[in-house]
Structures are given as structure tokens and as C-alpha cells.
VMD Tcl script that builds the backbone (N, CA, C; Angstrom):
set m [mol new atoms 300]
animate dup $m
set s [atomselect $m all]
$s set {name element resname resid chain x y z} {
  {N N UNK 1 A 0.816 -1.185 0.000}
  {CA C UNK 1 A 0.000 0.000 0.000}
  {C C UNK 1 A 0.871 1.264 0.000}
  {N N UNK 2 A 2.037 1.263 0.709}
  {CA C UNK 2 A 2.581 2.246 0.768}
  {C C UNK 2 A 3.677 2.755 -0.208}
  {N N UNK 3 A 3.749 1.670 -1.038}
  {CA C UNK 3 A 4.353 1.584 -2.346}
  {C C UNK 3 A 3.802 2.224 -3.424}
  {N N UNK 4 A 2.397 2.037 -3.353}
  {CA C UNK 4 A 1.106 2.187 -4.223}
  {C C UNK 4 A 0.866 3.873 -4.225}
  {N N UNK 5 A 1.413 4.341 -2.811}
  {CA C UNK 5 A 0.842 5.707 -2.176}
  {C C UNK 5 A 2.186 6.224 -2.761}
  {N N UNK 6 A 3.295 5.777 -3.211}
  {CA C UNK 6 A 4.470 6.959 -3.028}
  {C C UNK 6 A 4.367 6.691 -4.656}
  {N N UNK 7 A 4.293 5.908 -5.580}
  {CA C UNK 7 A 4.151 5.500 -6.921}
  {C C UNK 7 A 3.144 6.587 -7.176}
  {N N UNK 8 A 1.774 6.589 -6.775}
  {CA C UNK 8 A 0.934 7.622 -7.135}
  {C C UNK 8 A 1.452 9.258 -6.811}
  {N N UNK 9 A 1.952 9.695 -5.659}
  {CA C UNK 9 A 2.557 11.106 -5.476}
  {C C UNK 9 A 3.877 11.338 -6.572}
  {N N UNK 10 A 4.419 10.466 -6.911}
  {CA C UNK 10 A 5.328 10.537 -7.930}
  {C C UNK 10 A 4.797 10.794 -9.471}
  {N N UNK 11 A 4.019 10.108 -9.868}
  {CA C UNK 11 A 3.248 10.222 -11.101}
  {C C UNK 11 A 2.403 11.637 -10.909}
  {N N UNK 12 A 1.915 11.742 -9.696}
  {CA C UNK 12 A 1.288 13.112 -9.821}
  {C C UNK 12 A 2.333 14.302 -9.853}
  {N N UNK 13 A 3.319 14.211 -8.924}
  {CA C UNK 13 A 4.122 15.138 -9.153}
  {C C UNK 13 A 4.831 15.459 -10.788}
  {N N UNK 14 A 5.129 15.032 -11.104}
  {CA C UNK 14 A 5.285 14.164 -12.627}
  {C C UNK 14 A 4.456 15.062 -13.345}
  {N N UNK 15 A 3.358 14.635 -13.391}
  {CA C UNK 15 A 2.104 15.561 -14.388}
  {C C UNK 15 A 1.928 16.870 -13.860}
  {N N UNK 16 A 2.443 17.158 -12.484}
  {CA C UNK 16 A 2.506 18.696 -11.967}
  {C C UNK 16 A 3.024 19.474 -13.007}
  {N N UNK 17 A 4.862 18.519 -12.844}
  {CA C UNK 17 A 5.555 19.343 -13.362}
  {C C UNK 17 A 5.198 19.810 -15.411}
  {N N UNK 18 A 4.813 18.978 -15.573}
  {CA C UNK 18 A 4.625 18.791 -17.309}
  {C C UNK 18 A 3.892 19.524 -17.184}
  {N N UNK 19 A 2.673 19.978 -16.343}
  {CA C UNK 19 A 1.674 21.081 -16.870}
  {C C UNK 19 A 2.447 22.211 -16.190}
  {N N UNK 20 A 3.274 22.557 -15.780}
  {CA C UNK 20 A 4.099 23.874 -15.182}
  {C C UNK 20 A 4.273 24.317 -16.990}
  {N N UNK 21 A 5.508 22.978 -17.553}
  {CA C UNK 21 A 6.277 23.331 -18.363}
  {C C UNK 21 A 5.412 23.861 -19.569}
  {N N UNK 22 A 4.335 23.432 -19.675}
  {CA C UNK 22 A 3.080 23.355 -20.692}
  {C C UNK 22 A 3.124 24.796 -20.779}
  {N N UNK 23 A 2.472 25.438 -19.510}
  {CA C UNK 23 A 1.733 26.452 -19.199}
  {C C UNK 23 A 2.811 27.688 -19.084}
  {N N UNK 24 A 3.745 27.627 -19.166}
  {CA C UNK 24 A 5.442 28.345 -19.390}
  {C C UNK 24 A 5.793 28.480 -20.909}
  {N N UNK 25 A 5.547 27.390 -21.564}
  {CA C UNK 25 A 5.850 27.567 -23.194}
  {C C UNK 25 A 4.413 28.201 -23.714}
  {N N UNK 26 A 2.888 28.189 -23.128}
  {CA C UNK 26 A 1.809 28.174 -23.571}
  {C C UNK 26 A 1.954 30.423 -23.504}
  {N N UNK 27 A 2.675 30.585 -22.207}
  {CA C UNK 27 A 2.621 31.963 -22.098}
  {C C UNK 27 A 4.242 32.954 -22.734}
  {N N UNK 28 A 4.826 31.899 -23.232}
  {CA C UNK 28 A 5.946 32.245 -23.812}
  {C C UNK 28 A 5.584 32.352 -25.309}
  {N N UNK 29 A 4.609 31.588 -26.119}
  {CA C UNK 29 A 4.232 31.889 -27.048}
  {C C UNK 29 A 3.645 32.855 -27.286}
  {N N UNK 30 A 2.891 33.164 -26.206}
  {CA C UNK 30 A 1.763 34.210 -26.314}
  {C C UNK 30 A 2.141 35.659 -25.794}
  {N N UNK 31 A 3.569 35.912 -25.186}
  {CA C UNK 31 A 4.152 37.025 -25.202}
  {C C UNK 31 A 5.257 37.298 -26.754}
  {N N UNK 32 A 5.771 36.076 -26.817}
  {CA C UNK 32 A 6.560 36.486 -28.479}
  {C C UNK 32 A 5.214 36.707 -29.427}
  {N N UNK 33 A 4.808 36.556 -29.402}
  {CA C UNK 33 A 3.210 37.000 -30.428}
  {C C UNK 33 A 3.002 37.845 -30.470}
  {N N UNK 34 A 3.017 39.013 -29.384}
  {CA C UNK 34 A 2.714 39.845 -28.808}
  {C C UNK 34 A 3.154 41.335 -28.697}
  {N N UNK 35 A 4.740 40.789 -29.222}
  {CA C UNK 35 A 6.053 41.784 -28.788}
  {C C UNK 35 A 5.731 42.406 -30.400}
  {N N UNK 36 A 5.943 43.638 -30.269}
  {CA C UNK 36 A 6.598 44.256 -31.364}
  {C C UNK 36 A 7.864 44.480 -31.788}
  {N N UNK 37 A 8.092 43.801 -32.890}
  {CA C UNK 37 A 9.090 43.194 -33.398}
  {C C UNK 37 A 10.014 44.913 -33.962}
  {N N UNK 38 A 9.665 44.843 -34.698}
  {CA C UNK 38 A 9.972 46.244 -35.243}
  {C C UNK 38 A 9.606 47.664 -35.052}
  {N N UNK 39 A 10.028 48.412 -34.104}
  {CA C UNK 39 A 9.263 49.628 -34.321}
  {C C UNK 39 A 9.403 50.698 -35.719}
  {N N UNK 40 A 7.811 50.972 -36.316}
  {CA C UNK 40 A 7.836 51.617 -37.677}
  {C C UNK 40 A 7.392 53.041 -37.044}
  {N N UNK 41 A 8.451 53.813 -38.381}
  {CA C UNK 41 A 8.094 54.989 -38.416}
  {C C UNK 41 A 6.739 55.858 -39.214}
  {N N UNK 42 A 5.763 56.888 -38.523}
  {CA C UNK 42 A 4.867 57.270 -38.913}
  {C C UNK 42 A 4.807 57.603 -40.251}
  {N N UNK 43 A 4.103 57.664 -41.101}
  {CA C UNK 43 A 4.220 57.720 -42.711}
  {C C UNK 43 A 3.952 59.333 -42.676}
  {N N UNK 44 A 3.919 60.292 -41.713}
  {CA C UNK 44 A 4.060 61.952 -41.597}
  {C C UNK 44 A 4.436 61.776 -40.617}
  {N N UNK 45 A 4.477 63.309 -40.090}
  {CA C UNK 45 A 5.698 64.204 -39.239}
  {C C UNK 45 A 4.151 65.398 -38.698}
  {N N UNK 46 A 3.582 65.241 -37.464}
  {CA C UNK 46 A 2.386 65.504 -37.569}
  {C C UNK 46 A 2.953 67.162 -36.641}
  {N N UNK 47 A 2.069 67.668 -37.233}
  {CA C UNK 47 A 2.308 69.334 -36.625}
  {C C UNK 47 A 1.727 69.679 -35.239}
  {N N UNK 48 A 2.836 70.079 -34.330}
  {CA C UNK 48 A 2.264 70.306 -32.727}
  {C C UNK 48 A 0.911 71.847 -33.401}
  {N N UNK 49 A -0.051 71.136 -32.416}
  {CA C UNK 49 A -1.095 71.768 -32.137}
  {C C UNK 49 A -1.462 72.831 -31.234}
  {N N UNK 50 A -1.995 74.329 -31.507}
  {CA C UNK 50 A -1.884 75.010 -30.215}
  {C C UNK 50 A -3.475 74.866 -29.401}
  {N N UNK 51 A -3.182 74.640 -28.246}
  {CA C UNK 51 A -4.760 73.998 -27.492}
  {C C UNK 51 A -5.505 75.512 -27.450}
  {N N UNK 52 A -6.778 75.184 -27.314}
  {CA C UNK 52 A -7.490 76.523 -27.359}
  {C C UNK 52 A -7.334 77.160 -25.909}
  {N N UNK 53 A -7.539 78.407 -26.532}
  {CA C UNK 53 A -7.475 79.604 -25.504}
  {C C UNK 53 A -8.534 79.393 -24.021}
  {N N UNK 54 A -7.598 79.757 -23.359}
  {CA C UNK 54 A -8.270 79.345 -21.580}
  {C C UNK 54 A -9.441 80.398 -21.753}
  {N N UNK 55 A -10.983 79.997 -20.855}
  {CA C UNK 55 A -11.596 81.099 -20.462}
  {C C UNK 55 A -11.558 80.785 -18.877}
  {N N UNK 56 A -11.328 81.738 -18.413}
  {CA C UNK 56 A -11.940 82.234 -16.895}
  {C C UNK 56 A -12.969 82.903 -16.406}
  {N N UNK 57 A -13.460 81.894 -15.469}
  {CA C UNK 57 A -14.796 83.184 -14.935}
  {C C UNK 57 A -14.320 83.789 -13.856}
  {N N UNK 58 A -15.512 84.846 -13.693}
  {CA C UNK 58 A -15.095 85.700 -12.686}
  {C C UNK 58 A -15.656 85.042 -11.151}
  {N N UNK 59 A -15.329 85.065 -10.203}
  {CA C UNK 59 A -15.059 84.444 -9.189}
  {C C UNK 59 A -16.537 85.236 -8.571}
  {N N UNK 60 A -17.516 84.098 -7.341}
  {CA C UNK 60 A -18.533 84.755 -7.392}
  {C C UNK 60 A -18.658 85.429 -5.868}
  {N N UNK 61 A -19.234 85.951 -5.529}
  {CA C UNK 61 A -19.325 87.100 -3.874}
  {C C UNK 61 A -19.762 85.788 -2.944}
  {N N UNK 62 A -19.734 85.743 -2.349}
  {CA C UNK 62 A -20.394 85.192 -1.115}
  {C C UNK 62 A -21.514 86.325 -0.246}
  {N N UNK 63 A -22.719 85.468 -0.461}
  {CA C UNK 63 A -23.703 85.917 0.182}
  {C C UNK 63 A -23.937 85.952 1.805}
  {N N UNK 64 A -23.964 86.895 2.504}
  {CA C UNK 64 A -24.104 86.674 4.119}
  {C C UNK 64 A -25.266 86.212 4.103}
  {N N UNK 65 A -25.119 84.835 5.233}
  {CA C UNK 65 A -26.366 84.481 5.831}
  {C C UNK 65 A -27.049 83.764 4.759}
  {N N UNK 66 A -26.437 83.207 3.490}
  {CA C UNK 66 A -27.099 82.329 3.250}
  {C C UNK 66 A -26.514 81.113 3.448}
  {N N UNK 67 A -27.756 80.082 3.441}
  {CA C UNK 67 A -27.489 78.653 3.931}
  {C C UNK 67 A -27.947 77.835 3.031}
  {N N UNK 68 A -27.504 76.925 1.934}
  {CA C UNK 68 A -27.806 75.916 1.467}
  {C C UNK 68 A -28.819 75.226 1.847}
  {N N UNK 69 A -29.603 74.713 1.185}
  {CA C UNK 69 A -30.713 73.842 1.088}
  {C C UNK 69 A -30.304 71.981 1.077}
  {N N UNK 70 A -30.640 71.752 2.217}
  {CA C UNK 70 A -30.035 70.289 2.394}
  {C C UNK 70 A -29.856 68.938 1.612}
  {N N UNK 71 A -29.262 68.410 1.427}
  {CA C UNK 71 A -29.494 67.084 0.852}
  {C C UNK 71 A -30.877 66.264 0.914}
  {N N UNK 72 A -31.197 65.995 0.024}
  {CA C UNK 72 A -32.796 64.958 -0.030}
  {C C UNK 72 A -32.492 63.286 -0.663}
  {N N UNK 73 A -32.840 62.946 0.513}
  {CA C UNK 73 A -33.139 61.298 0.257}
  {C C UNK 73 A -34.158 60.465 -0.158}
  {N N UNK 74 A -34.384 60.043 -1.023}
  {CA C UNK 74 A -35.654 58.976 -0.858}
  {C C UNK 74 A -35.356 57.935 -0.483}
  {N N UNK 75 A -36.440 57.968 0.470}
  {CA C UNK 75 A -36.498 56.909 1.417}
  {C C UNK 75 A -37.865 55.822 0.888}
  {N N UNK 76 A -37.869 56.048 0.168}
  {CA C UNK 76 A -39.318 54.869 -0.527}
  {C C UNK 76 A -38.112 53.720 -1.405}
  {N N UNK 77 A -36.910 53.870 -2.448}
  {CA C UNK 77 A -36.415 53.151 -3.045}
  {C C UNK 77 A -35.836 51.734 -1.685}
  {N N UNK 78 A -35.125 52.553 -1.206}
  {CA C UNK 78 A -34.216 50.975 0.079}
  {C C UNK 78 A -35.927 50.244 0.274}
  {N N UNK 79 A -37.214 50.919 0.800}
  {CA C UNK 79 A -38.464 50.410 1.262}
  {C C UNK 79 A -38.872 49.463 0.411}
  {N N UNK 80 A -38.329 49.659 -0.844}
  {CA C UNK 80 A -39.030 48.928 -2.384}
  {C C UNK 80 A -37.970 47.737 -2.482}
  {N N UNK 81 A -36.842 47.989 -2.290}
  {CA C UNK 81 A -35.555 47.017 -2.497}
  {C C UNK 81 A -36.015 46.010 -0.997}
  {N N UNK 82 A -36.097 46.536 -0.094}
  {CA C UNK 82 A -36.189 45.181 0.563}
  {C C UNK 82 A -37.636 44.860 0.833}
  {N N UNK 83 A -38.613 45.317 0.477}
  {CA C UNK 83 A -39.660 44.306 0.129}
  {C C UNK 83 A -39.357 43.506 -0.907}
  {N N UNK 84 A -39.080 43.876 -2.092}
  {CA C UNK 84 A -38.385 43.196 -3.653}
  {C C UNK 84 A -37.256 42.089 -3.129}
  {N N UNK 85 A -36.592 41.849 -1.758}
  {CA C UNK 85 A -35.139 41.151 -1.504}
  {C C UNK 85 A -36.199 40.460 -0.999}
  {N N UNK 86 A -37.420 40.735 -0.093}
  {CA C UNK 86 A -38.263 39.390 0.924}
  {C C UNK 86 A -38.559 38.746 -0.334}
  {N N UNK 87 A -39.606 39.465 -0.873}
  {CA C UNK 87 A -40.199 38.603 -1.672}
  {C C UNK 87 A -39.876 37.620 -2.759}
  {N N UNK 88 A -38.666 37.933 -2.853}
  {CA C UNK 88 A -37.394 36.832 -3.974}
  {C C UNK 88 A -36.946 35.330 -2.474}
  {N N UNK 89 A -37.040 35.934 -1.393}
  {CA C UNK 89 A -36.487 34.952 -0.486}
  {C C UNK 89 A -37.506 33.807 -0.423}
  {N N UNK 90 A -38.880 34.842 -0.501}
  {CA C UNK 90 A -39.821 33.777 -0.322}
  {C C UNK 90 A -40.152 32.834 -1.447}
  {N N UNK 91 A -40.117 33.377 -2.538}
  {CA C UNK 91 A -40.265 32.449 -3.679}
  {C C UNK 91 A -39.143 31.238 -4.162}
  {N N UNK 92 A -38.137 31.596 -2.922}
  {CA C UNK 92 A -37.114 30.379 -3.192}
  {C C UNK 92 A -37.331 29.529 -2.119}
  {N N UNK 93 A -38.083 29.844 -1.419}
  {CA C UNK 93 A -38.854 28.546 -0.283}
  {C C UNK 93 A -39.428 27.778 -0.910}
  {N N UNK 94 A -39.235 26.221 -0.480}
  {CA C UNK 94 A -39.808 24.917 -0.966}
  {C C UNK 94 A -40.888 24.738 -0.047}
  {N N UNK 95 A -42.285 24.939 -0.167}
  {CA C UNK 95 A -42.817 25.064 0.756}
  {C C UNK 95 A -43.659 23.111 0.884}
  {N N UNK 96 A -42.941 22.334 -0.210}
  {CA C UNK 96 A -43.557 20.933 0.137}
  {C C UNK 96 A -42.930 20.308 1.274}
  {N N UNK 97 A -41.659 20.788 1.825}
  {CA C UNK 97 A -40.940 20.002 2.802}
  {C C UNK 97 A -41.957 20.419 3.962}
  {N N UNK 98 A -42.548 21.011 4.017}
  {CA C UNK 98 A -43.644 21.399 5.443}
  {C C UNK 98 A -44.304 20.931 5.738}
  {N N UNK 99 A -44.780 20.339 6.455}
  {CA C UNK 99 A -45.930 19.498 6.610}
  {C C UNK 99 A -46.816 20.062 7.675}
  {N N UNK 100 A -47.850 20.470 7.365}
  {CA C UNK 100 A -49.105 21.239 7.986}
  {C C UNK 100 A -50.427 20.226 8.656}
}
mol reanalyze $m
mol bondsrecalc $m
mol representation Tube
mol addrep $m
């Protein structure tokens, strides 16, 4: 048996290694494939571009004493999502295992 057990870890180790080597030539192909072999030169000589002209605005006053108007939540969507989450729970209940 214990012959049987070190014969099998050997053969497996074995096919370890062959799929290492596999998977080493499999990504060695697929980076030489990959590489650019030659770098080519552009068929023009393309003309630097001038970016368009900046606008600036004018910077605005600050109002005394005013206060922003708060953030608004709806609170009906989460209300809709977890009625919508029960009601998916319940329809994945097997309700024949019950016995009434």
C-alpha cells in the first residue's frame, strides 16, 4: 500500500511538473506574439497643435447668511428594495418540505 501511495505522489508530481512546463511555453508563445518586433516609423511628421485659448470666470461674492438647502433622500427606493429582496427569499422557499 505504501508503495502504491508513493508511486501515485510521484506520477502526480510528474504531471505537476509537465503542466508547469506546458503552461510556461503556452505563455511564452503568447508574449513572443505579442512583442513588437519592429518599431515603424509614422508615414508623416504631424504638426504640434496650439490647445485653445483658456476662459476664466469671474469668481462669485459670497452671500451673508445664506445657507444651502439640504441634501434629499428617498427613502421609498431601500423600502421597495427590501420588500423586492423578501419577496425573492420567499419564492425560493420549498414550501412541500412542510408538513401542515
Amino acid at each position: 500500500m505504501i508503495d502504491a501511495n508513493y508511486e501515485s505522489a510521484v506520477s502526480q508530481s510528474e504531471l505537476n511538473i509537465e503542466n508547469i512546463r506546458l503552461k510556461k511555453q503556452y505563455a511564452d508563445l503568447n508574449t513572443e506574439a505579442s512583442m513588437m518586433l519592429r518599431p515603424e516609423r509614422l508615414p508623416y511628421n504631424p504638426e504640434p497643435m496650439e490647445p485653445p485659448e483658456h476662459i476664466f470666470l469671474k469668481s462669485q461674492k459670497a452671500i451673508p447668511g445664506f445657507v444651502p438647502a439640504p441634501a434629499q433622500q428617498n427613502v421609498y427606493a431601500p423600502l421597495v428594495k427590501g420588500i423586492g429582496s423578501a419577496a425573492g427569499q420567499l419564492a425560493g422557499v420549498n414550501f412541500t418540505k412542510f408538513a401542515f
